[in-house]
C-alpha positions, -999 to +999 in steps of 0.1 A: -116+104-014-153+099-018-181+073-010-209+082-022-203+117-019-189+116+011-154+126+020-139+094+037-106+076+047-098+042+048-088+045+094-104+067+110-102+076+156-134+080+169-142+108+188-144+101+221-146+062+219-107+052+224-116+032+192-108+028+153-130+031+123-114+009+091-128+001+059-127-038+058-110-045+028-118-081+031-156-074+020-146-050-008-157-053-038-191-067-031-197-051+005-187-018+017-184-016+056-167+002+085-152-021+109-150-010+148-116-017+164-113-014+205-080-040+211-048-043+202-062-074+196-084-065+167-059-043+149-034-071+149-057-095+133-071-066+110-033-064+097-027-098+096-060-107+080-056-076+055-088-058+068-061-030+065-035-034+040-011-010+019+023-002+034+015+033+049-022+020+064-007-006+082+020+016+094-005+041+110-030+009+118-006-002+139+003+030+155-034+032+161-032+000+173-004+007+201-026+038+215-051+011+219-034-009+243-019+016+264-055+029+269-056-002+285-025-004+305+004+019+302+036+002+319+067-009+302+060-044+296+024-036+279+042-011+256+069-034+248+042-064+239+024-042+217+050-031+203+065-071+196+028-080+186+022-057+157+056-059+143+050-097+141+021-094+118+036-086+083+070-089+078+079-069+041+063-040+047+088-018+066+063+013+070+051-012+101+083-013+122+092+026+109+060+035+125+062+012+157+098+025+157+087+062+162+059+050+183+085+037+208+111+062+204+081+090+217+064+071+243+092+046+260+105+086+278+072+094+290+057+082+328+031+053+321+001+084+327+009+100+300+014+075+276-020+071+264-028+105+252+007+109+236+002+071+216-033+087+204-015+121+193+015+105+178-010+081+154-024+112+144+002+127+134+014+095+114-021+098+101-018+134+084+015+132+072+005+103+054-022+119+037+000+152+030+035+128+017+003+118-010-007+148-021+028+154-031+036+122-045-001+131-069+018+166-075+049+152-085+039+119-103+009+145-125+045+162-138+056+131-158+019+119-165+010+153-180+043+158-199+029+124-216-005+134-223+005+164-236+025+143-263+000+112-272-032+131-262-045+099-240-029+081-214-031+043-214-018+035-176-011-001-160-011-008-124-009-039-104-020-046-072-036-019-051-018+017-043-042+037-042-066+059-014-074+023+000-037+011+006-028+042+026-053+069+047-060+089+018-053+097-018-026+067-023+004+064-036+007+050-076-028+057-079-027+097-068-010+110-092-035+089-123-064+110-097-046+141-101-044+137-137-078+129-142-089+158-122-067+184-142-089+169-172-062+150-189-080+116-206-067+087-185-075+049-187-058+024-163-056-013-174-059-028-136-040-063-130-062-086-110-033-092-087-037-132-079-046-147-052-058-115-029-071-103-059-062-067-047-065-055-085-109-054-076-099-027-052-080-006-072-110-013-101-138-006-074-122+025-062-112+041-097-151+039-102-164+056-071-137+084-083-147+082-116-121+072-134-120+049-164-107+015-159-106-019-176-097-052-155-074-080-169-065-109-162-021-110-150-011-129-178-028-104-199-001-081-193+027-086-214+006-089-246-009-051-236+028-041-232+041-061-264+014-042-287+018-008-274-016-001-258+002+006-226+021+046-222+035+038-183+034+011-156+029+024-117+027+006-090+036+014-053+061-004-031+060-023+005+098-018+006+124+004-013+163-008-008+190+019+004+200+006-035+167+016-052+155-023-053+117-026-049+096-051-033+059-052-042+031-079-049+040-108-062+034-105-101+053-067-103+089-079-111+070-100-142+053-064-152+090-049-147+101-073-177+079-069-197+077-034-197+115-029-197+110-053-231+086-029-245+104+000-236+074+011-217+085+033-184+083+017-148+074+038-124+073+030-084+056+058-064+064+053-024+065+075+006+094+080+029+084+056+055+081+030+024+124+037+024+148+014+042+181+029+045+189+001+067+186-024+040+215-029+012+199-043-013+164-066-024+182-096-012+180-087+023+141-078+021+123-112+037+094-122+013+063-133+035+047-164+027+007-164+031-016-192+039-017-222+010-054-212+013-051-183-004-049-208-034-068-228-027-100-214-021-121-180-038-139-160-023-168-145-043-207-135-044-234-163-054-264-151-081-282-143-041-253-118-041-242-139-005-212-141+007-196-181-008-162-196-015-150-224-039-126-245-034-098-250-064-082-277-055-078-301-024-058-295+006-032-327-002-017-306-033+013-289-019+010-249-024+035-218-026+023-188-020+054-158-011+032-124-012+058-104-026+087-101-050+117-079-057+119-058-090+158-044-093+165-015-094+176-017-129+140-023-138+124+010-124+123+041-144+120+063-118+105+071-085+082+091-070+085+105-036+067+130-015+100+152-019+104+146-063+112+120-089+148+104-086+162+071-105+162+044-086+199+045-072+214+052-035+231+081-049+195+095-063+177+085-029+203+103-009+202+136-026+163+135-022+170+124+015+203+135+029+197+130+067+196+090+059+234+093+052+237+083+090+216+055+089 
């Protein structure tokens, strides 16, 4: 996507440094800055922290993040650490562990000299076929978007939380196929959920403007009363885990949007990629929920009139605070989805016939 004209992804190798360039998400909307990452070190907290965040960029962060260390040191036991290090940082999201997965499964066969070139290739490649399972998801996802335009004339789109070119290494996943759209000329308008406490919902606003595209920001509890009154043609939203069964799990706040669309007779669409699948997992109930610091409550982050960096505190540390990131929208709930191979209902049957080789798993 661009920045300011210029062509730009959210991770980035740099030539010749046996380093990382990220976007740190944590300053968006109000600062826009690279982030230089040498360690395994820094790419865990990056993760952790959500300097990176979106199901596929922390996948291929953390690939990046395992070529980091073994440009350090290349034996078993370094490999293995890196390996139990990233994994540990965000639990839901199963692009992490797929990617660490295939990380392992090509480097723990190799001699400890070559290991570091192969750990730098292999995030590369996790890289681009990120960026290509997009641009198909955008191709496919355009098909039903354009089949409504054609209809109404305008498309009136909800999102929640962030899926688009920031939450993966280009284009994104919900969001690419309301770019596509907009780029074949079809009039599109998203209504963007704030997405409380992480307030991810500014990122999908401050992107949709550097690309362009029309947006209006509400509040969450807004939602419904857009649904009820039929200002709203289809709800996307992306996915940090998709259930063998066609359960979703996704920011906390999408199984309420699920409702209420499914009351409105609005269609729910979940765009994910492959690595976003877990064959190994029956069902939602088996998909752990992380829970996030009580500060994320607690405290907002924000600019001051100076336009400096300040936060506020809500309310005291004594008053006890839940805060699970995620939750689980069944399958029931979801229209459709969209994968880089096609749209399929959310059912094992459906995600078999789009992926037959996971009938091992």
């Amino acid at each position: 996507m661009l920045i300011n004209g210029t062509p730009t992804r959210t991770i980035q190798p740099v030539a010749d440094a046996r380093a990382v360039d990220i976007i740190d998400q944590t300053a968006l909307p109000h600062v826009y800055r690279i982030l230089r990452l040498r360690t395994l070190a820094e790419v865990a907290h990056a993760i952790r922290n959500m300097q990176v965040r979106g199901a596929p960029l922390i996948g291929v962060a953390a690939a990046y993040g395992v070529a980091l260390a073994l440009t350090q040191r290349a034996d078993d036991a370094t490999l293995a650490a890196a390996i139990e290090t990233l994994a540990a940082t965000r639990p839901t999201a199963v692009n992490l562990r797929w990617a660490l997965a295939r990380l392992q499964a090509v480097l723990q066969t190799l001699p400890p000299s070559a290991r570091a070139d192969a750990a730098w290739r292999e995030a590369g490649t996790l890289a681009e076929e990120d960026v290509q399972q997009c641009r198909r998801i955008a191709a496919h996802g355009l098909q039903l978007l354009r089949a409504g335009g054609e209809q109404k004339g305008k498309l009136e789109i909800m999102t929640h939380c962030n899926a688009g070119w920031l939450a993966t290494v280009d284009y994104g996943t919900a969001l690419a196929p309301v770019y596509a759209a907009f780029d074949a000329g079809i009039d599109v308008h998203v209504w963007v959920s704030e997405t409380r406490p992480r307030n991810q919902g500014l990122l999908t606003a401050w992107e949709l403007g550097r690309h362009g595209v029309p947006r209006t920001l509400i509040a969450d509890n807004a939602a419904g009363l857009l649904l009820q009154s039929g200002h709203i043609d289809a709800v996307m939203v992306g996915a940090d885990r998709v259930a063998a069964n066609g359960d979703v799990a996704n920011k906390i706040g999408t199984y309420l949007k699920a409702l209420a669309a499914r009351a409105a007779a609005v269609p729910f669409y979940v765009a994910a990629p492959h690595s976003t699948i877990d064959f190994a997992c029956p069902n939602g109930a088996a998909i752990p929920i992380e829970e996030r610091d009580a500060d994320e409550l607690r405290i907002v982050w924000g600019c001051d009139t100076a336009g400096r960096s300040v936060c506020l505190r809500q309310v005291t540390s004594d008053v006890a605070v839940a805060n699970p990131a995620f939750d689980v929208t069944p399958a029931s709930l979801v229209s459709a989805l969209i994968s880089e191979r096609g749209v399929c209902a959310a059912s094992s049957d459906a995600l078999l016939a789009l992926y037959p080789e996971a009938r091992h798993v």
